[in-house]
Backbone as CSV, one residue per row, in Angstrom:
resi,resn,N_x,N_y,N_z,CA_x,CA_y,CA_z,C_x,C_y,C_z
1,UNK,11.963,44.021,-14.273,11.444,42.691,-14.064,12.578,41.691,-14.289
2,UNK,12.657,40.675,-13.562,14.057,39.721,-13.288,13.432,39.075,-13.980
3,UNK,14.321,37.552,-14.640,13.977,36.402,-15.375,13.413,35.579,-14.699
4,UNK,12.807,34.576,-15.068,12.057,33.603,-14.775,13.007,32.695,-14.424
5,UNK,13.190,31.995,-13.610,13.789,30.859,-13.475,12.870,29.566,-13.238
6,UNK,13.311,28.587,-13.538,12.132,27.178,-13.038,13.177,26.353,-12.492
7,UNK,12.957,25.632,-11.425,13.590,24.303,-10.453,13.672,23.167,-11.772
8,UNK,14.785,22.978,-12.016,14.645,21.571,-13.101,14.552,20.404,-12.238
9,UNK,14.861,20.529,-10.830,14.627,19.098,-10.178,13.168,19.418,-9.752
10,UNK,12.357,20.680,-9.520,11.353,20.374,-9.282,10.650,19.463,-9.990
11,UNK,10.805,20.770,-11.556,9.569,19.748,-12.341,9.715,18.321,-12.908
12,UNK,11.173,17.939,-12.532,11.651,16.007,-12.754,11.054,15.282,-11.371
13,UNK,10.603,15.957,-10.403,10.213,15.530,-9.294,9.051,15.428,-9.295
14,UNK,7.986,16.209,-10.076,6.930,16.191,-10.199,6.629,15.153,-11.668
15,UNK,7.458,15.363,-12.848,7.425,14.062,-13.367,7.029,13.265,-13.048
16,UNK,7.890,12.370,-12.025,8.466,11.101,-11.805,6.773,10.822,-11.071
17,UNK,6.496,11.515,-10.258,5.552,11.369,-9.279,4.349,10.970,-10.007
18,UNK,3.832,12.320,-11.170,2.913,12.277,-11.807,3.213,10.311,-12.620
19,UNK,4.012,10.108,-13.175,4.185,8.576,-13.508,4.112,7.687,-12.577
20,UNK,4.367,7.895,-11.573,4.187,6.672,-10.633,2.687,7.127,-10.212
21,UNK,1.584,7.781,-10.515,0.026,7.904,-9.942,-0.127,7.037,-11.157
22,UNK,0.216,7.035,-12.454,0.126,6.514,-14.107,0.209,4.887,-13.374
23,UNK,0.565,4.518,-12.702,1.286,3.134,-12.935,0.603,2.621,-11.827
24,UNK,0.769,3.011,-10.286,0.425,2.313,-9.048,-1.725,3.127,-9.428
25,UNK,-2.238,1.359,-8.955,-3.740,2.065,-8.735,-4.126,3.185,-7.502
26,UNK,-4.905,3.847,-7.906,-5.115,4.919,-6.314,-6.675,4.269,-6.138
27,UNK,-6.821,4.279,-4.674,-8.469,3.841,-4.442,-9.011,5.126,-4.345
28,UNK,-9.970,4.889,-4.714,-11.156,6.493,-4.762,-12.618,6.072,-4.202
29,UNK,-12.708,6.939,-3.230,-14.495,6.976,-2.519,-15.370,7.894,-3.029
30,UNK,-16.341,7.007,-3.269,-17.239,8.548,-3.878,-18.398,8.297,-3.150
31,UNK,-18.445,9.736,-2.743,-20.071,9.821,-1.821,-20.887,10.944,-2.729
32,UNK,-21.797,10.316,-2.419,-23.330,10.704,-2.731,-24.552,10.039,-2.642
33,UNK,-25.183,10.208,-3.550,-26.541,9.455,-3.453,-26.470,8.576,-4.227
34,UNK,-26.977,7.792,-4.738,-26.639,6.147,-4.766,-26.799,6.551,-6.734
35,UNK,-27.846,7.051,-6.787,-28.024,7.394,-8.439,-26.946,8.426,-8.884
36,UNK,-26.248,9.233,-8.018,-24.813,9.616,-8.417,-23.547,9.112,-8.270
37,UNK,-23.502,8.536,-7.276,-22.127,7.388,-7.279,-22.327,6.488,-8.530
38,UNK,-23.034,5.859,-9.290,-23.550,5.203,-9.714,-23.345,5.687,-11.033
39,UNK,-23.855,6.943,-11.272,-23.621,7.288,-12.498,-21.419,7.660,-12.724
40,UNK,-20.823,8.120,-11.373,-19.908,8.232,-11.585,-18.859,6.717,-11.605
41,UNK,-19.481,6.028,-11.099,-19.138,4.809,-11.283,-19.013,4.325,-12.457
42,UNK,-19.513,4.387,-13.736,-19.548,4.049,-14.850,-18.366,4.927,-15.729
43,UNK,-18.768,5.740,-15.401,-17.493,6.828,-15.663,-16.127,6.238,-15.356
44,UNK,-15.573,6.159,-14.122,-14.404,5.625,-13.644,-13.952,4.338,-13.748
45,UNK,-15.094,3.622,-13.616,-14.755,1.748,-13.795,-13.967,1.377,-14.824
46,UNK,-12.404,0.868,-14.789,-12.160,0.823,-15.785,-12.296,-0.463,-16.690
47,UNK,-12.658,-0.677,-18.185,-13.541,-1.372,-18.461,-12.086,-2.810,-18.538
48,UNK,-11.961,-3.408,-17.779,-10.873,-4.290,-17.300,-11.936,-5.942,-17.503
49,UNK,-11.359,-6.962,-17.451,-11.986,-7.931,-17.132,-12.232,-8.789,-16.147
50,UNK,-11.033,-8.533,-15.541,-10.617,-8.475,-14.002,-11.267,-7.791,-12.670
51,UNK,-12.642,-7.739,-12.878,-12.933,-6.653,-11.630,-13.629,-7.975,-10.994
52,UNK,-14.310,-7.497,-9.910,-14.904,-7.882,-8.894,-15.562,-6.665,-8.148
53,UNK,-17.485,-6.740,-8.483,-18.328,-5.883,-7.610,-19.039,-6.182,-6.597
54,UNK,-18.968,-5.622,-5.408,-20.020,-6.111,-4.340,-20.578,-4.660,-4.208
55,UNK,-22.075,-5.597,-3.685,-22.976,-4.743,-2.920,-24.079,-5.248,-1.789
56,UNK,-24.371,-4.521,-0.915,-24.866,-4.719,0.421,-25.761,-5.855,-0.438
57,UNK,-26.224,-6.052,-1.507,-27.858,-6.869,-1.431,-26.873,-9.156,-1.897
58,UNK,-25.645,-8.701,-1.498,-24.880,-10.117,-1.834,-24.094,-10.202,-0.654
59,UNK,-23.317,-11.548,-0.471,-23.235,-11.727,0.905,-21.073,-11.518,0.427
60,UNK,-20.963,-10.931,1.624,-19.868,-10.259,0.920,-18.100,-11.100,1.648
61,UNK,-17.193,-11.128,0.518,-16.288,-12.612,0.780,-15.293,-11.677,-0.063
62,UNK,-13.949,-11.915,0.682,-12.659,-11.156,-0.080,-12.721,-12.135,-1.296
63,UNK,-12.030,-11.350,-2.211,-11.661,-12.105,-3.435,-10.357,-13.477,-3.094
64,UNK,-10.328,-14.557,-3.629,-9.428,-15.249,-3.337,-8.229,-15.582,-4.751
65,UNK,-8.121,-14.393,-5.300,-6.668,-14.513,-5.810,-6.781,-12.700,-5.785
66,UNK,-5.792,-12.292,-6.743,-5.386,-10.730,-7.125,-6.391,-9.752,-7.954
67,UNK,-7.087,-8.859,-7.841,-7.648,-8.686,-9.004,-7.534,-7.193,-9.329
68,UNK,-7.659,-7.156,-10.350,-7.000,-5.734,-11.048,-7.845,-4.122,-9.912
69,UNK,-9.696,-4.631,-9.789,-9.774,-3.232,-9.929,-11.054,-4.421,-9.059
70,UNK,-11.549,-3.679,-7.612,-12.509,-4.271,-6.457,-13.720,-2.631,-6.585
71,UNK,-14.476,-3.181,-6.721,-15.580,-2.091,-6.766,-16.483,-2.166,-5.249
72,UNK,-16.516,-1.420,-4.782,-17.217,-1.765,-2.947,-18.825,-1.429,-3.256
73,UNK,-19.882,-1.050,-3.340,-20.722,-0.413,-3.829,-21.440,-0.452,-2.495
74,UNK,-21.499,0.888,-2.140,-22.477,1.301,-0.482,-21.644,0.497,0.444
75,UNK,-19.986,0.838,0.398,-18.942,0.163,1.171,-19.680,0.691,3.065
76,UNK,-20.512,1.083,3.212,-20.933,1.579,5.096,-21.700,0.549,5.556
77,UNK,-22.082,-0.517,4.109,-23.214,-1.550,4.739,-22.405,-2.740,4.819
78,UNK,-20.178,-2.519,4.887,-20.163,-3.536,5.207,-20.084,-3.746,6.844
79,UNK,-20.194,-5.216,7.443,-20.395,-5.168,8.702,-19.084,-5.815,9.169
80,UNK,-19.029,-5.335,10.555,-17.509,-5.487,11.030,-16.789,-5.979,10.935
81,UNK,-17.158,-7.243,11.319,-16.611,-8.795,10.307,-15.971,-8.333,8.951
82,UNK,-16.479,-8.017,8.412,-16.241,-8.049,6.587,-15.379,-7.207,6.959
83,UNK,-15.473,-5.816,7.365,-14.765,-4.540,6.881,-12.581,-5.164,7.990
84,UNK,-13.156,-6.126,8.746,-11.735,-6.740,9.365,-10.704,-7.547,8.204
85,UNK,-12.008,-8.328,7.409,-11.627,-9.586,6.671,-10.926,-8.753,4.780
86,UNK,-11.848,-7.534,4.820,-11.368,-6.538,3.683,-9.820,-5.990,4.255
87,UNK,-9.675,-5.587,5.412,-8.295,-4.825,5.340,-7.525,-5.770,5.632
88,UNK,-7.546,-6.737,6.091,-6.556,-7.953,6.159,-6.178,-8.754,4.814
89,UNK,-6.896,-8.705,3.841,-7.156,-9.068,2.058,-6.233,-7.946,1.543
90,UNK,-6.208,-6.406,1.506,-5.941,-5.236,1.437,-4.161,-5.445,1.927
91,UNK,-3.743,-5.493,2.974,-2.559,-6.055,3.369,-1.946,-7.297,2.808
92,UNK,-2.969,-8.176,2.208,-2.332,-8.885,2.411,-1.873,-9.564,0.383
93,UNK,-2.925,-8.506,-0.410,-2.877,-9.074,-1.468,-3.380,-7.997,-2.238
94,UNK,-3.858,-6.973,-1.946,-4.689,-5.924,-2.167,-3.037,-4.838,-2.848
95,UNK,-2.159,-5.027,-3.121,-1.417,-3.951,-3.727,-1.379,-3.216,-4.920
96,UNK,-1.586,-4.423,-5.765,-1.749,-3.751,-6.836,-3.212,-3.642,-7.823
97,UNK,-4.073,-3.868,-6.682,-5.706,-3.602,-6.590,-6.293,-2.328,-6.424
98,UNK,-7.349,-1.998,-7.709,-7.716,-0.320,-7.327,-8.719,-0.748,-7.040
99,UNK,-9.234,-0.009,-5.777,-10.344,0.045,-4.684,-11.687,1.186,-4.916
100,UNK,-12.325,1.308,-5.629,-13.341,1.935,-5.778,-14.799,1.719,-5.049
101,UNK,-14.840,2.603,-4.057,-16.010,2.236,-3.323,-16.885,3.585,-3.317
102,UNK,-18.375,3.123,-2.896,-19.057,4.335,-2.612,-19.966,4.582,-1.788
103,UNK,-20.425,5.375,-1.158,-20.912,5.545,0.086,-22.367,6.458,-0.237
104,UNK,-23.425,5.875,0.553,-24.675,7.137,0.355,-24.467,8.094,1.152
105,UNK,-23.650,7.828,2.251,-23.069,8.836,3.774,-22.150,9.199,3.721
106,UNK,-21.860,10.394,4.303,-20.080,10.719,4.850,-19.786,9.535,5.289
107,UNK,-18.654,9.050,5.133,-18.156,7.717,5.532,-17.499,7.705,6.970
108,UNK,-16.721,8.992,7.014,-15.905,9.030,8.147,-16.603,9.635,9.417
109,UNK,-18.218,9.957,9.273,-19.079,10.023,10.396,-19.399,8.588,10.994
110,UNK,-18.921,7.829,9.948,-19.391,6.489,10.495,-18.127,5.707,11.632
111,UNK,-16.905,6.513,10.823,-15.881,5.915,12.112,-15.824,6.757,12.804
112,UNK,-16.277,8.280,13.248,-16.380,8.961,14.381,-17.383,8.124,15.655
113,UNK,-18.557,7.410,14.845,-19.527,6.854,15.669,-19.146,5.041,15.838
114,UNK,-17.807,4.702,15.383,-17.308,3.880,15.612,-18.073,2.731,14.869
115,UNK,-18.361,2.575,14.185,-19.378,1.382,13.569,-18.617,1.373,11.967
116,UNK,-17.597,2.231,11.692,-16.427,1.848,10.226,-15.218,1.775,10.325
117,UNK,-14.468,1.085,10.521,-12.946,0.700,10.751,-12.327,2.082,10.327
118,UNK,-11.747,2.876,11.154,-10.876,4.012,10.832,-9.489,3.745,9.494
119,UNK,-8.884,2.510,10.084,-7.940,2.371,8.802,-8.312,1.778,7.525
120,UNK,-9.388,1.293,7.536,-10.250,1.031,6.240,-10.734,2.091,5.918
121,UNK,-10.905,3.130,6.471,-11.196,4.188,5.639,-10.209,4.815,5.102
122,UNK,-9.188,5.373,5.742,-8.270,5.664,5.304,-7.142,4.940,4.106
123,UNK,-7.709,3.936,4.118,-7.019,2.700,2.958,-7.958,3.083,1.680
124,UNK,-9.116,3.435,1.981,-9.688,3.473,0.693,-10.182,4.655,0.359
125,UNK,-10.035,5.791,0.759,-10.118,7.276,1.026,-8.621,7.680,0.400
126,UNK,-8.268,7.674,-0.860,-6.834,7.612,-0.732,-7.337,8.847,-1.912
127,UNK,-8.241,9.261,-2.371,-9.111,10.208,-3.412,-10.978,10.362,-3.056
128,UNK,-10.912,11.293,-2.683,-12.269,11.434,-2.114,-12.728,12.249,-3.096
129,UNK,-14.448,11.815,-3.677,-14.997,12.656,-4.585,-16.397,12.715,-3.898
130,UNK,-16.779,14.030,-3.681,-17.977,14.224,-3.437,-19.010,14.458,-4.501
131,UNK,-19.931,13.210,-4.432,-20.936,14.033,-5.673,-21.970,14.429,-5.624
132,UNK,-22.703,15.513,-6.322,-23.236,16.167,-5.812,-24.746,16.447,-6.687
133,UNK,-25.821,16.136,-6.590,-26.730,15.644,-7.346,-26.669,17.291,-8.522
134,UNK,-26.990,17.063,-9.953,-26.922,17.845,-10.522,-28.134,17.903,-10.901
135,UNK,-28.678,19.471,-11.193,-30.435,19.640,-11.566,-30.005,19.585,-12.752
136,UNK,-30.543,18.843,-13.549,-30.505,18.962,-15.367,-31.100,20.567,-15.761
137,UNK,-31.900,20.853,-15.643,-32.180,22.183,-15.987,-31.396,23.328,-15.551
138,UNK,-30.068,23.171,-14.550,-29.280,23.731,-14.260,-27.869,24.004,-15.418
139,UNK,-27.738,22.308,-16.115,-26.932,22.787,-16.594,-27.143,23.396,-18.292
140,UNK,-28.504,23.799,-18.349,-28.910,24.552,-19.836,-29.479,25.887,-19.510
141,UNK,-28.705,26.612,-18.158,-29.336,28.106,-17.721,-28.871,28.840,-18.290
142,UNK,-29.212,29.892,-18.380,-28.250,31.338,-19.354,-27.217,32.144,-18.287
């Protein structure tokens, strides 16, 4: 059996990387059902003071300065208009903004059927979590 060797520039490469996910926000989509996004939402939100939440039942307006952390909530009910006026906000001020949105649908059936901006998805699809309703009595089985 030969020695082990390890890449020292690998794992400084993977360092560096792993610190820059530490530092730059990543946007994350989470699909499911609205009582599981929801619950994972609480989970992830980070408790900042700086956020800003929308949801389909408010009338929906980019933020007008920087803000740490944009929560989308049932981001498929925004309508075309909005989802133009979001990636142009996103470009234009949106950098160092983490994007947390969530969907009751596959999201990207919605830009196959053309009714969700393809690069808005992909802008905010940057971590996709599927969730997946859990039976409580599932997780106390033998």
């Amino acid at each position: 059996m030969g020695p082990v060797t390890t890449d020292a520039s690998l794992l400084q490469s993977f360092r560096t990387e792993w610190a820059s996910l530490r530092v730059k926000p990543l946007n994350v989509l989470l699909e499911g059902s609205c009582r599981a996004t929801n619950a994972a939402l609480s989970i992830l939100q980070p408790p900042v003071r700086d956020s800003i939440v929308w949801s389909p039942t408010s009338a929906f307006d980019v933020p007008s300065h920087e803000v740490r952390t944009l929560i989308l909530k049932n981001v498929a009910g925004l309508r075309t208009a909005d989802q133009t006026r979001l990636l142009a906000w996103i470009d234009r001020n949106g950098s160092g903004t983490q994007i947390i949105s969530t969907s009751e649908h596959p999201l990207f059936a919605a830009v196959t059927l053309g009714v969700f901006e393809e690069t808005l998805y992909y802008r905010l699809n940057v971590i996709l979590l599927r969730i997946e309703p859990v039976n409580a009595s599932a997780l106390y089985a033998d």
